[in-house]
C-alpha positions as CSV (number, residue, x, y, z in Angstrom):
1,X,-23.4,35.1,5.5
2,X,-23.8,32.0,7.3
3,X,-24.3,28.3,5.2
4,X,-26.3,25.6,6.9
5,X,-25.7,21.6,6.8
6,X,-28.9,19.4,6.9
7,X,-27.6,16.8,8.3
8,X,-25.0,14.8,9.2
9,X,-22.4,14.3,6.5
10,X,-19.2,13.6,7.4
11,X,-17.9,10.0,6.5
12,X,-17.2,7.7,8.8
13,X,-14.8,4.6,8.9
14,X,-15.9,1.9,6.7
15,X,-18.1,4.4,4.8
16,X,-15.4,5.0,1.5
17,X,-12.6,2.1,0.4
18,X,-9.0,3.4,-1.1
19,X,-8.6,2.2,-4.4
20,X,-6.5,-1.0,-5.7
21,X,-3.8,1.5,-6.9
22,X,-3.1,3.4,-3.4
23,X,-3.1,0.3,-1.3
24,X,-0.5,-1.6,-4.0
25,X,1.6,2.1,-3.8
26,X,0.9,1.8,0.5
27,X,2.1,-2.0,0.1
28,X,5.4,-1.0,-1.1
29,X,6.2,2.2,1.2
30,X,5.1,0.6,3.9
31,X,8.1,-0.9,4.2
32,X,10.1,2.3,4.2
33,X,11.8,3.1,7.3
34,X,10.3,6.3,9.2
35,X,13.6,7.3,10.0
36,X,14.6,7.5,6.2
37,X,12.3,10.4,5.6
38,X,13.6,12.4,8.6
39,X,16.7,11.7,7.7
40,X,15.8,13.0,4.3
41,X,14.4,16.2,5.4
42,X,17.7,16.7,7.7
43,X,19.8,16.1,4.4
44,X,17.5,18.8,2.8
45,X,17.9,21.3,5.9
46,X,22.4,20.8,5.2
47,X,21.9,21.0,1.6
48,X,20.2,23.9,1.6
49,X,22.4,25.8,4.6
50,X,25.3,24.8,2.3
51,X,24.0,26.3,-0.8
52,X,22.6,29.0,1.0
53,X,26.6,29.1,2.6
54,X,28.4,29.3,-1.1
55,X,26.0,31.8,-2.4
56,X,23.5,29.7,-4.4
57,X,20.3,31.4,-3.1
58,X,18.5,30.3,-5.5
59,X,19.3,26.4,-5.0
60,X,18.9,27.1,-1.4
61,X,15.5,27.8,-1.5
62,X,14.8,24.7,-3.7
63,X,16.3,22.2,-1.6
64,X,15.0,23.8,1.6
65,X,11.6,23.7,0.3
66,X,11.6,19.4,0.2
67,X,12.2,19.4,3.9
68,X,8.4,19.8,4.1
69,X,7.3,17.4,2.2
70,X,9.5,14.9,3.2
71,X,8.2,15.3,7.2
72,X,4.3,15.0,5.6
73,X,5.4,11.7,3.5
74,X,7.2,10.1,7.0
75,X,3.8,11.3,8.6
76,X,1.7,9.5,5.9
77,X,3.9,6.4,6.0
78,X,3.6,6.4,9.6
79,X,-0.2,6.5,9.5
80,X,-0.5,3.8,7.1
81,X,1.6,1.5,9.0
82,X,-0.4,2.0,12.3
83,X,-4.1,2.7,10.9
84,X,-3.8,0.5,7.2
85,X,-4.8,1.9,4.5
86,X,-8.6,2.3,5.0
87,X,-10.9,1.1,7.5
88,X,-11.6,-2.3,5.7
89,X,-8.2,-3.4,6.0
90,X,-8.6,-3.1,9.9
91,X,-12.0,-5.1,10.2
């Protein structure tokens, strides 16, 4: 089964605005350090290798499961520092 696009719909920069709330959250990250994120998920990695060490599977596996998210959130606030929050911000 094959689905067919008329058209061209992707959105292109300028096309959709972030709302008031994201950019007064992006505002505030912003100013978080990259490194503190990485060095968040590296704290998440010995957490969990310690746990993991003393026999607390279970704890392991829910601090070695942040590690992720903390590396997406440093790649989000690395974004928003270089790109802004939306395309307006950059005209």
């Amino acid at each position: 089964m094959s689905f067919e696009i008329s058209g061209d719909k992707r959105v292109h920069a300028g096309d959709a605005t972030e709302g008031k709330t994201t950019a007064y959250i992006e505002s505030y990250t912003s100013q978080v350090q990259s490194g503190v994120f990485l060095v968040a998920a590296i704290a998440s990695i010995t957490g969990s290798l310690v746990f993991k060490a003393i026999r607390k599977d279970h704890a392991a596996l829910f601090v070695g499961q942040w590690v992720a998210p903390f590396l997406i959130l440093g790649l989000y606030n690395k974004m928003v520092k270089q790109h802004g929050s939306d395309a307006e911000t950059r005209a």
